[in-house]
C-alpha positions as CSV (number, residue, x, y, z in Angstrom):
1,X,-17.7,-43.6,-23.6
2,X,-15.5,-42.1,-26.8
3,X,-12.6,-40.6,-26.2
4,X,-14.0,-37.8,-28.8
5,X,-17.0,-37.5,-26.3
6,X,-14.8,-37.3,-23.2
7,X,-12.3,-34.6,-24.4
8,X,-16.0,-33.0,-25.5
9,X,-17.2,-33.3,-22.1
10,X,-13.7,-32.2,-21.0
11,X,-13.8,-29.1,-23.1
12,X,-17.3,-28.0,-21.8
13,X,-16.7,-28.6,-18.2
14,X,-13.4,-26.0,-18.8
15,X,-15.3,-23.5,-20.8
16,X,-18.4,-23.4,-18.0
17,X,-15.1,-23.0,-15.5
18,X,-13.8,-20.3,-17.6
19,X,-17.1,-18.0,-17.4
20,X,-18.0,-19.0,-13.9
21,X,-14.8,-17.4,-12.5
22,X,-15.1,-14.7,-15.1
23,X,-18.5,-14.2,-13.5
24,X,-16.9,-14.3,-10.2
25,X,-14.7,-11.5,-11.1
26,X,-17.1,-9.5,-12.9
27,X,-19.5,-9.7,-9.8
28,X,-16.6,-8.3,-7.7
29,X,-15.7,-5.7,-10.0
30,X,-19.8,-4.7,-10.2
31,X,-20.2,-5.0,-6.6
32,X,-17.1,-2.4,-5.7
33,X,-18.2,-0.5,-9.1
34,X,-21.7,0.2,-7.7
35,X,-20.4,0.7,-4.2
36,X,-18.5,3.7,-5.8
37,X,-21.6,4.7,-7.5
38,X,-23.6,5.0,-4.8
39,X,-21.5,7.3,-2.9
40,X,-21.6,9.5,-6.1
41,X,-25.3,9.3,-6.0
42,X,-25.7,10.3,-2.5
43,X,-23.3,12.9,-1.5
44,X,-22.6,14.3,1.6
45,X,-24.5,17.5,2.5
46,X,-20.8,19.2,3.5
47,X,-19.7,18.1,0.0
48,X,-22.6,19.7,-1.6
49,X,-22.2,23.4,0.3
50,X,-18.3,23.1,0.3
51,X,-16.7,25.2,-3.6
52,X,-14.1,23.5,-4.8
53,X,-10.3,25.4,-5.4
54,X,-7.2,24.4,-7.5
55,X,-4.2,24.4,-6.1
56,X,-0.6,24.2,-7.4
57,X,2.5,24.2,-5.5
58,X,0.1,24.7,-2.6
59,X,-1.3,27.6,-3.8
60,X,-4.6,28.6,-4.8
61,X,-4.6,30.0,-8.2
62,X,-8.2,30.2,-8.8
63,X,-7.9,33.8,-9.7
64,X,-4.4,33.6,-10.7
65,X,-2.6,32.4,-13.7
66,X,0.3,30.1,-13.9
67,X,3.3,30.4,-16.8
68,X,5.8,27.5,-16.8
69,X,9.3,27.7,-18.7
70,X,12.3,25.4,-18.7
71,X,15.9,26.6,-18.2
72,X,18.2,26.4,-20.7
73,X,21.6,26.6,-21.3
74,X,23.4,29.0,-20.6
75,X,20.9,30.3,-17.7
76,X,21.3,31.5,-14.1
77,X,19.5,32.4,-11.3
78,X,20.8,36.3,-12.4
79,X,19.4,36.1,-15.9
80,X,16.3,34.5,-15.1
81,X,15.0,36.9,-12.7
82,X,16.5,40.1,-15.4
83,X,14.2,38.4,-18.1
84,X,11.0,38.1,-15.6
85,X,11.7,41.8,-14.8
86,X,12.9,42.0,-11.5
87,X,16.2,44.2,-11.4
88,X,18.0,45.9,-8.9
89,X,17.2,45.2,-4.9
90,X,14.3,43.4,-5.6
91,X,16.4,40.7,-7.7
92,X,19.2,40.8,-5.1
93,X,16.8,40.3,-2.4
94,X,14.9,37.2,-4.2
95,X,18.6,35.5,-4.8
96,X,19.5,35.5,-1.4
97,X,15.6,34.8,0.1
98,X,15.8,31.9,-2.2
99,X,19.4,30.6,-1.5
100,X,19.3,28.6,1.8
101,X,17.0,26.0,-0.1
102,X,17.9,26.7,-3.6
103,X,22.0,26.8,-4.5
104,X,21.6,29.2,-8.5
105,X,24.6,27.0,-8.8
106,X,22.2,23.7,-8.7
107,X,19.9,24.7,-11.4
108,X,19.8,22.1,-14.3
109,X,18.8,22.7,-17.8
110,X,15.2,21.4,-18.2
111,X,14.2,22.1,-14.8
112,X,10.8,23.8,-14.9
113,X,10.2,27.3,-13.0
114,X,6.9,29.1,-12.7
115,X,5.4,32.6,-12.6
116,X,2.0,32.4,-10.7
117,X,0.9,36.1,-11.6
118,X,-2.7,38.1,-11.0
119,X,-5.0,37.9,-14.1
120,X,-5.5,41.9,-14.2
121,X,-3.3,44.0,-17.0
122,X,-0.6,43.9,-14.6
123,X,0.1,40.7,-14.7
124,X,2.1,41.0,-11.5
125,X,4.4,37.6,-10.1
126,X,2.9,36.5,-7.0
127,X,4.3,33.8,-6.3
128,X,7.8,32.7,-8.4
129,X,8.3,28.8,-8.0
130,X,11.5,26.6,-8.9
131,X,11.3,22.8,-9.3
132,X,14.2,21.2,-7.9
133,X,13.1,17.8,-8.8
134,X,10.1,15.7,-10.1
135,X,8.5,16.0,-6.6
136,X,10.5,19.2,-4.9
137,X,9.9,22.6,-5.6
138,X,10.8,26.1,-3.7
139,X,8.2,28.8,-3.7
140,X,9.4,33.0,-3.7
141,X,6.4,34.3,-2.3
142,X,6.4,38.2,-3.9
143,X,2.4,38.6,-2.9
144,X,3.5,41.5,-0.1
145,X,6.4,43.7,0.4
146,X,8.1,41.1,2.9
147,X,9.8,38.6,0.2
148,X,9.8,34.8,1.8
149,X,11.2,31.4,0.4
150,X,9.7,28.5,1.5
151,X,10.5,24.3,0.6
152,X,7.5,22.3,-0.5
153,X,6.5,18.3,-2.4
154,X,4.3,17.6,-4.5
155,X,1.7,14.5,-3.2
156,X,2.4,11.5,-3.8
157,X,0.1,8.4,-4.9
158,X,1.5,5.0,-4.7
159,X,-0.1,2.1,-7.3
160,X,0.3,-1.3,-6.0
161,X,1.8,-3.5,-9.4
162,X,3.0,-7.3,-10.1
163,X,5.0,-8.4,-12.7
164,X,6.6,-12.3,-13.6
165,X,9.1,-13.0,-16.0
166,X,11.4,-15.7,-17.1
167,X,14.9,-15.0,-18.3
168,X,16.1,-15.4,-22.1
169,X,19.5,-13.1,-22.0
170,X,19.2,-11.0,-19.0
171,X,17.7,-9.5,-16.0
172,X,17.6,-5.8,-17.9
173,X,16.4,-7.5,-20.7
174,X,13.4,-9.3,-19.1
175,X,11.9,-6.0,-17.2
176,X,12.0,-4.0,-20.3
177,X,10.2,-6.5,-22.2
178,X,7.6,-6.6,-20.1
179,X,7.4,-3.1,-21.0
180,X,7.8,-1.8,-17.6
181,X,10.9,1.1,-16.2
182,X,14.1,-0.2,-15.9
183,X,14.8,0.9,-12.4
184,X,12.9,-1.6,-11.4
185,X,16.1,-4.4,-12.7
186,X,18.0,-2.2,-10.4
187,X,15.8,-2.6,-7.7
188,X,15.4,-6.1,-7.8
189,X,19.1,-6.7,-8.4
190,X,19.9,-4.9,-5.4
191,X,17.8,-6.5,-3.7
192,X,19.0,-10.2,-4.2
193,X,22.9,-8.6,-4.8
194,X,23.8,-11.0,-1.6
195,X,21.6,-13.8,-3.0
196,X,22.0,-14.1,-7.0
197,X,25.7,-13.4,-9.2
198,X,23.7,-11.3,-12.2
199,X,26.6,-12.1,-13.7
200,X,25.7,-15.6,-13.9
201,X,22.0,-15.6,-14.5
202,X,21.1,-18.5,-16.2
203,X,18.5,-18.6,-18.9
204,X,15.2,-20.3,-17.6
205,X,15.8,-18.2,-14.4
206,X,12.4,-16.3,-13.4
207,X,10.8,-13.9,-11.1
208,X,7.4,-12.3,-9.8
209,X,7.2,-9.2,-7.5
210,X,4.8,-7.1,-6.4
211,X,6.0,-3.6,-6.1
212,X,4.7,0.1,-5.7
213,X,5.0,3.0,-8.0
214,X,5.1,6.6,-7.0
215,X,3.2,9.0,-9.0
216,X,2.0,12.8,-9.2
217,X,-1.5,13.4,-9.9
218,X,-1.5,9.5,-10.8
219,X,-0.3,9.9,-14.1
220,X,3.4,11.6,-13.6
221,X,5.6,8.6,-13.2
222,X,7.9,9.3,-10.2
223,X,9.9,6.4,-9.2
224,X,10.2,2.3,-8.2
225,X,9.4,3.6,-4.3
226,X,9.4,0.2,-3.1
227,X,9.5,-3.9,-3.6
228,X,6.7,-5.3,-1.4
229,X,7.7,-8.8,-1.9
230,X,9.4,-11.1,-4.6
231,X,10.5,-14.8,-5.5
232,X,13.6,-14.9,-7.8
233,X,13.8,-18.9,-9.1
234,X,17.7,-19.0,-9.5
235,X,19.2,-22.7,-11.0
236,X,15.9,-23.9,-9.5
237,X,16.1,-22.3,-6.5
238,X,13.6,-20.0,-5.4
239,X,14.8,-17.0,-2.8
240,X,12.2,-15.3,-1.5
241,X,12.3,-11.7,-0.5
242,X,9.8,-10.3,2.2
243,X,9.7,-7.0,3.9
244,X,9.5,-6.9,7.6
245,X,10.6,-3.8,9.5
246,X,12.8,-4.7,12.7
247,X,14.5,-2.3,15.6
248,X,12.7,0.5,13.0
249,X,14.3,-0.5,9.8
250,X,13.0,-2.1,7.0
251,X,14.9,-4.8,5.9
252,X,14.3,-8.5,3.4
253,X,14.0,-11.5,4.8
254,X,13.8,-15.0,3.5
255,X,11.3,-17.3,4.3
256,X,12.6,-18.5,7.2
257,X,13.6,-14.9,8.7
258,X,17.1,-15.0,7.9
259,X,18.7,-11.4,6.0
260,X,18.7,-11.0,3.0
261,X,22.1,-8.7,3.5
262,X,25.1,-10.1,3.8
263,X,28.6,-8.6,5.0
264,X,29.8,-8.4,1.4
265,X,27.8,-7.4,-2.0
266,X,28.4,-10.6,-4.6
267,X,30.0,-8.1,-7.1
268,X,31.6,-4.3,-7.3
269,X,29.2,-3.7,-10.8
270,X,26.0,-4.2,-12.1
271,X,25.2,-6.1,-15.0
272,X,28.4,-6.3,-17.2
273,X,30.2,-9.4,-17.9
274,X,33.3,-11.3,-16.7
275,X,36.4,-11.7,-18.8
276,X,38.7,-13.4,-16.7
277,X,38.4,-15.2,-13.3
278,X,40.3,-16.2,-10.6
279,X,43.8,-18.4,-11.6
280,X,47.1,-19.4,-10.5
281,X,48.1,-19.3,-14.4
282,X,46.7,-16.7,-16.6
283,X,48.0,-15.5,-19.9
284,X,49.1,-12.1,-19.5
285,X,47.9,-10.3,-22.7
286,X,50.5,-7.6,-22.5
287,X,53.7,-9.2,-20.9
288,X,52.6,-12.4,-23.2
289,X,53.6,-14.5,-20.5
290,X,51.9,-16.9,-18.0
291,X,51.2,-15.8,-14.3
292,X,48.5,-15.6,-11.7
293,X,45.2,-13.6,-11.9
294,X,44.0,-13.6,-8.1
295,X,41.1,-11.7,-9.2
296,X,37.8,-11.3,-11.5
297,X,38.2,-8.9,-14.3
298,X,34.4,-7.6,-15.1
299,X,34.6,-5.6,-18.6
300,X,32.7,-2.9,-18.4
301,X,32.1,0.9,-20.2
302,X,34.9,3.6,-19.3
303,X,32.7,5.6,-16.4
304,X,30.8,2.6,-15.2
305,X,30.4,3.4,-11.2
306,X,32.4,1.2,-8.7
307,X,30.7,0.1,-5.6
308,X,32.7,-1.2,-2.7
309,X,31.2,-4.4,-1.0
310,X,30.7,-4.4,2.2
311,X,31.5,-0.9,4.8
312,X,35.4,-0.5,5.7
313,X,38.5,2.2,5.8
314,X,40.0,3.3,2.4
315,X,43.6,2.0,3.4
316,X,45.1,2.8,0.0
317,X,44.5,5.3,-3.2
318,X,47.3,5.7,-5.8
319,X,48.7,4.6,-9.4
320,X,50.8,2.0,-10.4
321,X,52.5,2.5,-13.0
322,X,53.4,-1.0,-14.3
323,X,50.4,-3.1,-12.8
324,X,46.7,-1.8,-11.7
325,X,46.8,1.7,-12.7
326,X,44.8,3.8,-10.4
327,X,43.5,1.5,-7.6
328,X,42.1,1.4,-4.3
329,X,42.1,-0.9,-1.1
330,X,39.8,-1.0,1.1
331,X,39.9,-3.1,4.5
332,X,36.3,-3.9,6.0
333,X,37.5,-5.8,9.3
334,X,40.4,-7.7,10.9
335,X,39.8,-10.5,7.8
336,X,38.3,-9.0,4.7
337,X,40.3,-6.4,2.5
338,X,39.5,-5.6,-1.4
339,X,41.5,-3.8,-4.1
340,X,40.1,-2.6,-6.9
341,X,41.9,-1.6,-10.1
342,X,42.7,0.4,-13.4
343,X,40.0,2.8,-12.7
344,X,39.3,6.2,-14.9
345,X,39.2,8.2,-11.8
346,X,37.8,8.0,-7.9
347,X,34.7,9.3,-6.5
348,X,34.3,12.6,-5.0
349,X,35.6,13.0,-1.7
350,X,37.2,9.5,-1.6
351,X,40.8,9.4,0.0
352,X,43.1,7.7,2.4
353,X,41.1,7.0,5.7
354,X,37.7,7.2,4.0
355,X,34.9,5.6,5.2
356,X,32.7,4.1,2.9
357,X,29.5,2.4,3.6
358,X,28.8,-1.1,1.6
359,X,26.9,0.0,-1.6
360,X,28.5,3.0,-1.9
361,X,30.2,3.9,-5.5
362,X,33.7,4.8,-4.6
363,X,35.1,5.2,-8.3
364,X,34.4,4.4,-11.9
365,X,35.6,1.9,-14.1
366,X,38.7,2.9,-16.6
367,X,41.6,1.2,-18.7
368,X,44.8,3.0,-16.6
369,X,48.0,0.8,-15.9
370,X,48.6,-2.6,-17.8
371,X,45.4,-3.0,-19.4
372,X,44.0,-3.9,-23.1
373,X,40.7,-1.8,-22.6
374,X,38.4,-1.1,-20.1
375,X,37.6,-2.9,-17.3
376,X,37.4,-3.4,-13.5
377,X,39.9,-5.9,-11.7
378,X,38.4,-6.5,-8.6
379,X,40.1,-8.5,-5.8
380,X,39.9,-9.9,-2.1
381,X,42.0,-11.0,0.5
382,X,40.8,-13.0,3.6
383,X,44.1,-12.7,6.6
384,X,46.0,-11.3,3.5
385,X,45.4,-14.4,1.4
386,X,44.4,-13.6,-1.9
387,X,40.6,-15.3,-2.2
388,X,38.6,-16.0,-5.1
389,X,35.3,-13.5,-5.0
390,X,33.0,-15.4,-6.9
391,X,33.5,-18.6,-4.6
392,X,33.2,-16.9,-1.1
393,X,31.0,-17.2,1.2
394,X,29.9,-14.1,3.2
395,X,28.4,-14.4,6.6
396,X,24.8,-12.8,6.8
397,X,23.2,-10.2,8.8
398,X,21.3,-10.2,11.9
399,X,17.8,-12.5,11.5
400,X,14.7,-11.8,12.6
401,X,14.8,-11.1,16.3
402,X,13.0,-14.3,18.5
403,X,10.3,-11.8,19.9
404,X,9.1,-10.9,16.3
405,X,9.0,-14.0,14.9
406,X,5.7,-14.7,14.9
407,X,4.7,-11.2,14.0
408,X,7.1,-12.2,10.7
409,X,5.7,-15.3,9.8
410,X,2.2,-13.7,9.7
411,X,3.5,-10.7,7.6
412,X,5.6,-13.8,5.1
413,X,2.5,-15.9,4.7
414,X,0.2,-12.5,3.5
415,X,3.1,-11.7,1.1
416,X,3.2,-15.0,-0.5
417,X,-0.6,-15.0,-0.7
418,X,-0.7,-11.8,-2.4
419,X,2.2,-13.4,-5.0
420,X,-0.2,-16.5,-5.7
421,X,-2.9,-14.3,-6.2
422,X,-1.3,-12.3,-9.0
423,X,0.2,-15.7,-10.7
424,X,-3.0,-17.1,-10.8
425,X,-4.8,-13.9,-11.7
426,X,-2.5,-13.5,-14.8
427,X,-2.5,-16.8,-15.6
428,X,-6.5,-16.7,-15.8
429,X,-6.4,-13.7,-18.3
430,X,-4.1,-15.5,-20.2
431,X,-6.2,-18.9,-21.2
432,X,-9.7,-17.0,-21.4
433,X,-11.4,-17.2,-24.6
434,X,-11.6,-14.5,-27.0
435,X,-15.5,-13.9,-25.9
436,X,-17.6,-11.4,-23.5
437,X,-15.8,-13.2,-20.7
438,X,-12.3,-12.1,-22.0
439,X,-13.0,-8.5,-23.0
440,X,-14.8,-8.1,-19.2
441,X,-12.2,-8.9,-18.0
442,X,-9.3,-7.3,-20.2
443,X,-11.0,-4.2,-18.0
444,X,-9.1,-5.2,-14.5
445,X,-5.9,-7.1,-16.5
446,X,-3.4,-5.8,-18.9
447,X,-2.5,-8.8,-20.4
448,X,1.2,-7.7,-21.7
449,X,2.4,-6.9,-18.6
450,X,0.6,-8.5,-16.0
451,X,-0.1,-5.3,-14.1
452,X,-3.4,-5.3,-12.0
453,X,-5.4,-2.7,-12.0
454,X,-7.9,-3.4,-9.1
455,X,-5.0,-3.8,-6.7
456,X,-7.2,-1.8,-3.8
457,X,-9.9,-4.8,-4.0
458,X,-7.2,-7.3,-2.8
459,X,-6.3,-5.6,-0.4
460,X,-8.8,-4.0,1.6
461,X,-10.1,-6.4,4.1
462,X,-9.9,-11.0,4.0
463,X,-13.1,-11.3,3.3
464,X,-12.7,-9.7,-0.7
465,X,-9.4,-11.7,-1.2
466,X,-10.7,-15.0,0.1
467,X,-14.2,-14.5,-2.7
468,X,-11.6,-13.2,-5.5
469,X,-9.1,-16.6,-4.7
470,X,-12.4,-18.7,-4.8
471,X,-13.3,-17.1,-7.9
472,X,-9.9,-18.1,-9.8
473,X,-10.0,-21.6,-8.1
474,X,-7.3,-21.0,-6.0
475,X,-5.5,-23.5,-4.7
């Protein structure tokens, strides 16, 4: 046989592979389609008597209509209620019904508020809301002579999403060319901060996570609400990150059940880039003169938030005037002590004797004392021995407790199934022809960012998974 005729026969046998698992997948999607249709076509009877109402804020506004406005500058809780019409006792009384869950001090230009009012010529406010966030809102019920306040959220859906990436520049860089919200770098750099120096992500480094976003009404982007499990590939090594709650906490594990958190964060910033590391002989740009750096300077915006690494006592907050500038020292046991240096200013409520819980942002990055422009000089000391921080090695948290163990490994081995399932999902979409096959399936993949879209087929029961792996060949 011809090598033409074999790569012929090849290229067949790969094409008739291509549209049998797009067939697969289309089968799927048609099977849970019509599923859906036939609960549409046969209704319960209680669905069929029962009238649907809209509700906002928890409301029922049927018969009622709802006015929204955004607060600008300049506003208060005073001049708001003046311009609605309220004056006198009745305004008085709705400022301080209101203030135990709603502070006029905290309201924030481009925050929404609401008039729910009747739909006669009146037009009388019923109901008077203010949005304190995306998702929290306080109501001023004004329906009956008793004035109340009350605290309420909005619902909120959750969408199940995957992502992979490899790195050309930067972490940052990677999740917002896959077109998807930046909190999600901070997410994941958190979450590996004990694992991976962002500083020194290498190009060629990649990652895949599923995660869930929050939404409202599931269109109103909320927030990153959680990582459900991730593998970051690090100078080819792959950490794994899976979620397993323990003694009621939720915590990352590696594969093996060891924490993914460690005494000590791997750096006081996020994402900005050394200038100078640890050294016994540095050249002093300002004193022009040789002496020892027994730090890591990171360079970083004026206002950049400072995180302390691990939990301890603030044992030191001052200026000096001829070295670090403003500074702070912070000793987090009998061993471990850190200092860090020529910040702009220090967090609120940060002083001597200060506790301060790893994570926590305890100042912000500045240029103060001998310094040619902004930057953080962060230190540590191990029994008052200067140490270099990007060569230490922190001891890690508790593991996964001997009685769960098993309950973990089942919970790791459905994580990393999901992961494959995604990587070989997007990896199908991305070699199918440009044909019927392709456009089919373009409905459940969105082939820039590798999101899926028919997450809740996956997940449902083994029995959908285990056709869906078939169907992609999974290995």
């Amino acid at each position: 046989m011809t090598p033409l005729i074999k790569d012929n026969i090849r290229e067949k046998e790969k094409t008739k592979r291509l549209y049998e698992i797009g067939l697969s997948l289309l089968i799927i999607f048609h099977i849970t389609s019509c599923g859906l249709k036939q609960k549409e076509d046969h209704p319960d009877s209680s669905d069929q008597i029962e009238t649907s109402h809209i509700h906002e804020y928890g409301i029922c506004i049927d018969s009622l209509n709802v006015n929204r406005y955004k607060i600008k500058q300049g506003d208060y809780l005073a001049s708001i209620l003046t311009e609605l019409g309220f004056t006198g006792a009745t305004s008085d009384k709705i400022s301080q019904t209101v203030s135990p869950y709603y502070s006029p001090s905290k309201l924030q230009i481009g925050n929404t508020y609401t008039t729910i009012t009747t739909q006669d010529s009146t037009s009388n406010i019923e109901y008077l809301v203010f949005e304190k966030s995306k998702t929290e809102y306080v109501v001023v019920d004004l329906s009956s002579d008793n004035i109340k306040a009350y605290e309420g959220e909005k619902p909120i859906t959750l969408q199940r999403k995957y992502i992979e990436g490899t790195i050309t520049s930067s972490l940052w860089n990677a999740i917002i060319d896959a077109e998807v919200h930046p909190l999600l770098a901070l997410k994941l750099s958190d979450l590996y901060a004990w694992q991976i120096d962002f500083f020194d992500i290498k190009k060629g480094d990649s990652f895949r996570l599923m995660y869930d976003e929050a939404y409202i009404d599931d269109t109103t982007f909320v927030d990153i609400a959680s990582i459900e499990g991730a593998v970051f590939t690090h100078q080819g090594r792959a950490y794994c990150a899976i979620p397993f709650k323990q003694d009621s906490v939720r915590e990352y594990f590696d594969e093996e059940g060891n924490s993914l958190r460690k005494e000590f964060l791997k750096s006081p910033l996020d994402f900005f880039r050394i200038t100078s590391k640890f050294t016994n002989s540095r050249y002093h740009p300002i004193l022009k003169r040789y002496r020892a750096h027994h730090g890591v300077d990171y360079a970083a915006p004026v206002g950049t938030p400072v995180k302390t690494i691990g939990d301890g006592i603030v044992i030191e907050k001052g200026y000096q005037q001829n070295g670090g500038g403003n500074y702070l020292k912070v000793k987090h046991n009998s061993i471990y002590t850190t200092t860090y240096m020529h910040l702009s200013r220090f967090a609120k409520g940060i002083k001597k004797g200060s506790f301060v819980k790893q994570g926590d942002i305890i100042a912000y990055v500045g240029s103060t004392g001998l310094s040619t422009g902004p930057h953080l000089d962060f230190r540590v000391y191990k029994n008052n021995q200067p140490i270099n921080p990007l060569t230490m090695e922190a001891p890690p948290s508790l593991p996964v407790k001997p009685e769960l163990k098993d309950s973990f490994l089942v919970v790791r081995d459905k994580v990393l199934r999901q992961l494959d399932i995604f990587q070989q999902s997007t990896r199908l979409y991305a070699s199918m022809p440009d044909s019927l096959t392709q456009r089919s399936i373009n409905v459940i993949f969105n082939r820039k960012t590798f999101v899926h879209i028919i997450t809740p087929l996956l997940f449902f029961n083994d029995k959908q998974s285990t056709y869906f792996k078939a169907g992609l060949n999974y290995r």
